[in-house]
LOVEX-392009 format. One record per residue: residue in three letters; chain; z negated, y, x of N, C-alpha, C in turn. Coordinates in Angstrom, 3 decimals, always signed. Layout:
residues N
<atom r="ALA" c="A" n_z="Z" n_y="Y" n_x="X" ca_z="Z" ca_y="Y" ca_x="X" c_z="Z" c_y="Y" c_x="X"/>
...
//
This chain:
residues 76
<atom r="UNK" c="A" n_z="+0.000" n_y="-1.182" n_x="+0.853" ca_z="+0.000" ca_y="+0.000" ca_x="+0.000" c_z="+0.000" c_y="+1.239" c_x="+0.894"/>
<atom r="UNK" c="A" n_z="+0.879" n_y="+2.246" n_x="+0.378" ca_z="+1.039" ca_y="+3.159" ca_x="+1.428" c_z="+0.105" c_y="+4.451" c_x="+0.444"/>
<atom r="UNK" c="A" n_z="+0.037" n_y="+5.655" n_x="+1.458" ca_z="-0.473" ca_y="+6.983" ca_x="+1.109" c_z="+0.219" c_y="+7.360" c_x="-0.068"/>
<atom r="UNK" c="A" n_z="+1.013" n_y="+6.828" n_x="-0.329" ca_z="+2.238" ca_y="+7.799" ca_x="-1.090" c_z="+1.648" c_y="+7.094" c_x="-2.147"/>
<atom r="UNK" c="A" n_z="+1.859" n_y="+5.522" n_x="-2.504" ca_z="+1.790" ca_y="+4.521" ca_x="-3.341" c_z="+0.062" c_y="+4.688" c_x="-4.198"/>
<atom r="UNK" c="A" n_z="-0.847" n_y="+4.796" n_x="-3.096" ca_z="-2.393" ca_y="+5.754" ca_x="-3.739" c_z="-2.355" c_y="+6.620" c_x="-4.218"/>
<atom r="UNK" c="A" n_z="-1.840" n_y="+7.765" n_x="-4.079" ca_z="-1.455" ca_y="+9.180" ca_x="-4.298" c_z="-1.104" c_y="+8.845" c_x="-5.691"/>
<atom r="UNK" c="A" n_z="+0.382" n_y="+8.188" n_x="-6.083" ca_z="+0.831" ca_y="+7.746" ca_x="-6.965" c_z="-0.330" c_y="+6.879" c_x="-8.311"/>
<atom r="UNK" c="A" n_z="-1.186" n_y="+6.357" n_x="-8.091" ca_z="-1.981" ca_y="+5.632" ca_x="-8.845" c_z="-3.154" c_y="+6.538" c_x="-8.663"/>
<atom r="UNK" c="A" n_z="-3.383" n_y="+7.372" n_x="-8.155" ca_z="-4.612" ca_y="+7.896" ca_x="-8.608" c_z="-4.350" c_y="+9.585" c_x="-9.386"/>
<atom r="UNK" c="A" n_z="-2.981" n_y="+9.642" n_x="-9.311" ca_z="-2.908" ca_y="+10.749" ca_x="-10.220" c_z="-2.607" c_y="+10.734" c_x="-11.508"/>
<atom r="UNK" c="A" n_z="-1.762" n_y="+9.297" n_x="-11.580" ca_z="-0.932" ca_y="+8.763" ca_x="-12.621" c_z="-3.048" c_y="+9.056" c_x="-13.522"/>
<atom r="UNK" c="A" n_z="-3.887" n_y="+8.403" n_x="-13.233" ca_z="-5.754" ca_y="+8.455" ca_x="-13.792" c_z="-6.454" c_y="+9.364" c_x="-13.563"/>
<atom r="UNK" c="A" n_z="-5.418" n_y="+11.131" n_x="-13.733" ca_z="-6.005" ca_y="+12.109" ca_x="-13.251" c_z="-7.459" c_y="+12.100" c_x="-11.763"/>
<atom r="UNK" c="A" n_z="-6.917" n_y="+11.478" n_x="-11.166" ca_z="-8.030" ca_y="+11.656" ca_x="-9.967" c_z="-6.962" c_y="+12.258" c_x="-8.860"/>
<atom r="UNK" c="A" n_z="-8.443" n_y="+12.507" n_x="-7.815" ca_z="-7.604" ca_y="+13.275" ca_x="-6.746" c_z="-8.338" c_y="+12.615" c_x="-5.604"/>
<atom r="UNK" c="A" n_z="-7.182" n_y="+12.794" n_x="-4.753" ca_z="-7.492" ca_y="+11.838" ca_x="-3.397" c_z="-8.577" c_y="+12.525" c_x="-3.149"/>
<atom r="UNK" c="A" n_z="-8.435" n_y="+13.919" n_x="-2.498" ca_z="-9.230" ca_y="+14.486" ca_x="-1.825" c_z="-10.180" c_y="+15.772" c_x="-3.064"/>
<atom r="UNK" c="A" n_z="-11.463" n_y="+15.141" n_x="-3.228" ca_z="-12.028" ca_y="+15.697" ca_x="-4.310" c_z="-12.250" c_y="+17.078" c_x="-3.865"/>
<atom r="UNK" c="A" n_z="-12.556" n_y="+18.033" n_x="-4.903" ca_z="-12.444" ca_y="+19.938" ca_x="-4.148" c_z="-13.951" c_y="+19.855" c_x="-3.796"/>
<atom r="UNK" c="A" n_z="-14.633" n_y="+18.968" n_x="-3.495" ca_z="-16.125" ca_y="+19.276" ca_x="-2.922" c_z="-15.829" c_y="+18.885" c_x="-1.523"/>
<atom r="UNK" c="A" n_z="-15.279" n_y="+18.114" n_x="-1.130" ca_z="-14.195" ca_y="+17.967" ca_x="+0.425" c_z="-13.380" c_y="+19.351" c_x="+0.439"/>
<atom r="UNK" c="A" n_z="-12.631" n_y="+19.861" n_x="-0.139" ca_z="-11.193" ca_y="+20.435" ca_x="-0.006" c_z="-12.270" c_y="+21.848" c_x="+0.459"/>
<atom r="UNK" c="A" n_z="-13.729" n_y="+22.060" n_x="-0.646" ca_z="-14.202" ca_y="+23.354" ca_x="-0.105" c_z="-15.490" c_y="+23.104" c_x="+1.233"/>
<atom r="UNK" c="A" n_z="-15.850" n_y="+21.526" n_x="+1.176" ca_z="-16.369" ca_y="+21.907" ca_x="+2.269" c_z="-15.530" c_y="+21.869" c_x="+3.874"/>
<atom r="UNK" c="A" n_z="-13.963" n_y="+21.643" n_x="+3.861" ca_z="-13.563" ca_y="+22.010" ca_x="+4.851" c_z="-13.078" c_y="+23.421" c_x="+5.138"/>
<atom r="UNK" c="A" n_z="-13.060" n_y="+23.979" n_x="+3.863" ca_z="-12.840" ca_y="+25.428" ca_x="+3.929" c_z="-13.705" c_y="+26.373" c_x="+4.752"/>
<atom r="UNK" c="A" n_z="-15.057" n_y="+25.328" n_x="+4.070" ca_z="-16.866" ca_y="+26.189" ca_x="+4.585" c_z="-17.300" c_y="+25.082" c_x="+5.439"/>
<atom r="UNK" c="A" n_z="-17.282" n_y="+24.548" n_x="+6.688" ca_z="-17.853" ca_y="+23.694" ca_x="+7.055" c_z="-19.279" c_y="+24.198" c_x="+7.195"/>
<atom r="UNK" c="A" n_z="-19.441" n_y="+25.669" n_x="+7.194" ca_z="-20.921" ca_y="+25.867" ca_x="+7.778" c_z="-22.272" c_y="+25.646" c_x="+6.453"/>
<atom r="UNK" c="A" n_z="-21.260" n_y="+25.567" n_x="+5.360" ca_z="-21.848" ca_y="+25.388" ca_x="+3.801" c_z="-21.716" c_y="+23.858" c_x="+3.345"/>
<atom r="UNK" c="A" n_z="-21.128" n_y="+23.395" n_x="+4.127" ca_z="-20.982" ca_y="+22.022" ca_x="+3.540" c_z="-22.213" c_y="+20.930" c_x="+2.950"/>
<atom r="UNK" c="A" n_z="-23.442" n_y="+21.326" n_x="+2.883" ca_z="-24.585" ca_y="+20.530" ca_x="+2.327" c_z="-25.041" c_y="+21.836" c_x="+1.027"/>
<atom r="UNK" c="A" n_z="-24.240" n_y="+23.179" n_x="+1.477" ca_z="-25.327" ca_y="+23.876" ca_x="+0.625" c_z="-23.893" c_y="+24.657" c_x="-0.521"/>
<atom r="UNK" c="A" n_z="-23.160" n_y="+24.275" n_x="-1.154" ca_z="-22.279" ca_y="+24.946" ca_x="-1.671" c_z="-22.109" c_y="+26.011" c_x="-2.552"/>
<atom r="UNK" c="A" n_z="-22.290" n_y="+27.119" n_x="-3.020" ca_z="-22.809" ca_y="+27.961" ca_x="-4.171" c_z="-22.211" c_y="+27.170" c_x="-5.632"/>
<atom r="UNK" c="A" n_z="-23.486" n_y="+26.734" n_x="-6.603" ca_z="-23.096" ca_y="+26.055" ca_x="-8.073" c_z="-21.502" c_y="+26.801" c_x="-8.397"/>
<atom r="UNK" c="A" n_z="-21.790" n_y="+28.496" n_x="-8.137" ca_z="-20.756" ca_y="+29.056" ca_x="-8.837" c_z="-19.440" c_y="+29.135" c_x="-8.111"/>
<atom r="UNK" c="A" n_z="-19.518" n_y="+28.592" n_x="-6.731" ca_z="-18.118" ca_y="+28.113" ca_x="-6.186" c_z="-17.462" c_y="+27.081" c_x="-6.742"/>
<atom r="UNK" c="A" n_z="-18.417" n_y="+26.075" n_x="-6.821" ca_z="-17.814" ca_y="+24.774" ca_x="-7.021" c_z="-16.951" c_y="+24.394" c_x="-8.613"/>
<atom r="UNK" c="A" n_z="-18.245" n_y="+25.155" n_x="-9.476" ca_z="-17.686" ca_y="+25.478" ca_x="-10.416" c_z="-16.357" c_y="+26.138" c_x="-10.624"/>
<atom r="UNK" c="A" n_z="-16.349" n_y="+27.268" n_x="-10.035" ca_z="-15.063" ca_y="+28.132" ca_x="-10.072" c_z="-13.870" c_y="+27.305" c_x="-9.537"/>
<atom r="UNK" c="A" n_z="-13.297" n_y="+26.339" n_x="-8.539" ca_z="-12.942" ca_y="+26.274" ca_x="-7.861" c_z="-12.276" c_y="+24.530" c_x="-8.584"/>
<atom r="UNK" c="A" n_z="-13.594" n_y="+24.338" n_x="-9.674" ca_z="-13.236" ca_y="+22.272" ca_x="-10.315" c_z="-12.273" c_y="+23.304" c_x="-11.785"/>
<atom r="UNK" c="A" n_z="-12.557" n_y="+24.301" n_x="-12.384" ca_z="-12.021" ca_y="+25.203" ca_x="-13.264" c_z="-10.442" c_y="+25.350" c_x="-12.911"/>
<atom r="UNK" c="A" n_z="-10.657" n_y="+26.202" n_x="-12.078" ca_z="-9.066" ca_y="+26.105" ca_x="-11.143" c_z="-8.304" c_y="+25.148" c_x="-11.558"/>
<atom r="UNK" c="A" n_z="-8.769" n_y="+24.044" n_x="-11.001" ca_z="-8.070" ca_y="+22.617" ca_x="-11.254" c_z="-7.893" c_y="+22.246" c_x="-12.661"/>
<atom r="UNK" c="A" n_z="-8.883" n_y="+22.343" n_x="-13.136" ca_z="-8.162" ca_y="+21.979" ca_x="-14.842" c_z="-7.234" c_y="+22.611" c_x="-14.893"/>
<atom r="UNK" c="A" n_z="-7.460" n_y="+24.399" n_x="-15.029" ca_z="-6.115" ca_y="+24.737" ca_x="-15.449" c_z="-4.701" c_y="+25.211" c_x="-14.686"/>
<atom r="UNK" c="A" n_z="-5.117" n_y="+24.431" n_x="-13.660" ca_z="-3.329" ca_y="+24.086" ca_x="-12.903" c_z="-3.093" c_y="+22.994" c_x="-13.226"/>
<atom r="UNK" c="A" n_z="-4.140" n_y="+21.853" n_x="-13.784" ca_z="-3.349" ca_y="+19.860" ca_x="-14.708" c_z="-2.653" c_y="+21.157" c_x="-15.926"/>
<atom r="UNK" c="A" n_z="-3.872" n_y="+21.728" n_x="-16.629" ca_z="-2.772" ca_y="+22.572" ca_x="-17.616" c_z="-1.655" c_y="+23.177" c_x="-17.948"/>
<atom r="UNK" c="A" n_z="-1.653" n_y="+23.930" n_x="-16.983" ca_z="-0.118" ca_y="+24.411" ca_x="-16.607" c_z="+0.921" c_y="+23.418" c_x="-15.708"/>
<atom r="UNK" c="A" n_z="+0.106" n_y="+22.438" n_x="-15.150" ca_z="+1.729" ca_y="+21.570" ca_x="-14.326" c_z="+0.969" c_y="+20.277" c_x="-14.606"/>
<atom r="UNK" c="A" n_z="+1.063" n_y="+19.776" n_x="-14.834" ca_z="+0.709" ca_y="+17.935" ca_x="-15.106" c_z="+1.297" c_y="+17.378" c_x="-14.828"/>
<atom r="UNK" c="A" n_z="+2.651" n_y="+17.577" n_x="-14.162" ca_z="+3.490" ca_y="+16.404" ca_x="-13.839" c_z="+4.570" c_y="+16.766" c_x="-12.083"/>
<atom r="UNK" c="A" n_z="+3.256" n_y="+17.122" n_x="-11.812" ca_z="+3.599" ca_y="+17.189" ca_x="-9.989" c_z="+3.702" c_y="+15.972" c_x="-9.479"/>
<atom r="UNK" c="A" n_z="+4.661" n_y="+16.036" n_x="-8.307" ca_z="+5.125" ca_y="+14.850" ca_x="-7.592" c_z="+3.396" c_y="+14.605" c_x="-6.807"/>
<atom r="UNK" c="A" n_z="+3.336" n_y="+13.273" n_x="-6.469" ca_z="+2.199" ca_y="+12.841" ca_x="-5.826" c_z="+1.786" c_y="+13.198" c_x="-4.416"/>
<atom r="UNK" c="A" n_z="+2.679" n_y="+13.351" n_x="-4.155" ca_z="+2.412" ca_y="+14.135" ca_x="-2.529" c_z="+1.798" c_y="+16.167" c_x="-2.530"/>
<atom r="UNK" c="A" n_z="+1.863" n_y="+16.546" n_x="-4.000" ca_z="+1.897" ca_y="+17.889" ca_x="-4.346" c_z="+0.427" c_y="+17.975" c_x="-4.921"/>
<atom r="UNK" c="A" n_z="+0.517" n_y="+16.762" n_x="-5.534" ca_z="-0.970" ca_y="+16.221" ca_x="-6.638" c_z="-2.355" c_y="+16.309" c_x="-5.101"/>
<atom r="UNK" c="A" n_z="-1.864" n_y="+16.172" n_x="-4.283" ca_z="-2.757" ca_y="+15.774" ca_x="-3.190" c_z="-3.238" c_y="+16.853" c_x="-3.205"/>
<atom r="UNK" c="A" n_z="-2.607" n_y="+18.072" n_x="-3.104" ca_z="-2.771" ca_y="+19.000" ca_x="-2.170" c_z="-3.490" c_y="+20.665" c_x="-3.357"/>
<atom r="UNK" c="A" n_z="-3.364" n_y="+19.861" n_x="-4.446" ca_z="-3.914" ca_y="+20.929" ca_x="-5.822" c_z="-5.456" c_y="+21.351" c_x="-5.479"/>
<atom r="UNK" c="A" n_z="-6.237" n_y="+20.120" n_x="-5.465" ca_z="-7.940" ca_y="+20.385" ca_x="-4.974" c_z="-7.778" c_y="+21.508" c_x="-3.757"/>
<atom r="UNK" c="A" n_z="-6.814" n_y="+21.595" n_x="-2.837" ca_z="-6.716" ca_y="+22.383" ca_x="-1.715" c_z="-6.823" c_y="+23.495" c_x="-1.449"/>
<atom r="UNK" c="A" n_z="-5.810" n_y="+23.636" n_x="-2.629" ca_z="-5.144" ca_y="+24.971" ca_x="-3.147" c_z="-5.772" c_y="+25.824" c_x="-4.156"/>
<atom r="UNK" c="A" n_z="-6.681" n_y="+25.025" n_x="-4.616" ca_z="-7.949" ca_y="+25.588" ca_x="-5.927" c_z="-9.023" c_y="+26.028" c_x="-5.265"/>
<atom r="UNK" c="A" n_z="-9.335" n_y="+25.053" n_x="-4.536" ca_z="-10.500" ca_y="+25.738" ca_x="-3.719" c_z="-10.406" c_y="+26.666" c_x="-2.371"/>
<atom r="UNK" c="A" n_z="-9.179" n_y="+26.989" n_x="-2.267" ca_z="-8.890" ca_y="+28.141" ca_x="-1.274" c_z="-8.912" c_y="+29.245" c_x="-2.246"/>
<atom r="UNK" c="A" n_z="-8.284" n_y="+29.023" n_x="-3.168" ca_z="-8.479" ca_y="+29.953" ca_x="-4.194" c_z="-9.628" c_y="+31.057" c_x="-4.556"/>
<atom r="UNK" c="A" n_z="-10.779" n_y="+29.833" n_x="-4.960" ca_z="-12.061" ca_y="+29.891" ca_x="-5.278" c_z="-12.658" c_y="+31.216" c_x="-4.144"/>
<atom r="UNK" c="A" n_z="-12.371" n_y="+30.063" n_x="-3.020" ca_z="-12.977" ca_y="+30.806" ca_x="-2.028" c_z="-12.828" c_y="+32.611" c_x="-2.080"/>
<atom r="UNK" c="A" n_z="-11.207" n_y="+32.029" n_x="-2.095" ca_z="-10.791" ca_y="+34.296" ca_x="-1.544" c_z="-11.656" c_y="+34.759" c_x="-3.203"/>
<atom r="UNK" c="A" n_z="-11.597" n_y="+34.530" n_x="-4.091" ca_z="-12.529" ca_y="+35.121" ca_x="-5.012" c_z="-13.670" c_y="+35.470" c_x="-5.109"/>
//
């Protein structure tokens, strides 16, 4: 089973490889045990409503949403 082939089965069950509590603690490594509630929050929000607006991203794109939400979060 390849990266691609996981990617593929775990989005097809709305999951994400790389969950945004990873995606923001590599953003913040120096926060990474202590995260603000209202980041994390802000940042799992994000993500719903980009499944809302795009739900049917290729799997290699699906990877990279938690990434992109919680960079988001962050500059906010």
């Amino acid at each position: 089973m390849t990266i691609s082939d996981i990617a593929t089965f775990c989005c097809r069950f709305q999951y994400c490889v790389i969950p945004v509590e990873q995606a923001l603690g590599t953003l913040l490594p120096t926060h990474v045990n202590d995260l603000p509630p209202e980041l994390l929050s802000l940042a799992l929000s994000l993500v719903a409503q980009s499944r809302s607006f795009s739900s049917s991203l290729k799997p290699e794109e699906e990877i990279a949403r938690p990434y992109a939400c919680a960079e988001i979060a962050c500059r906010r």
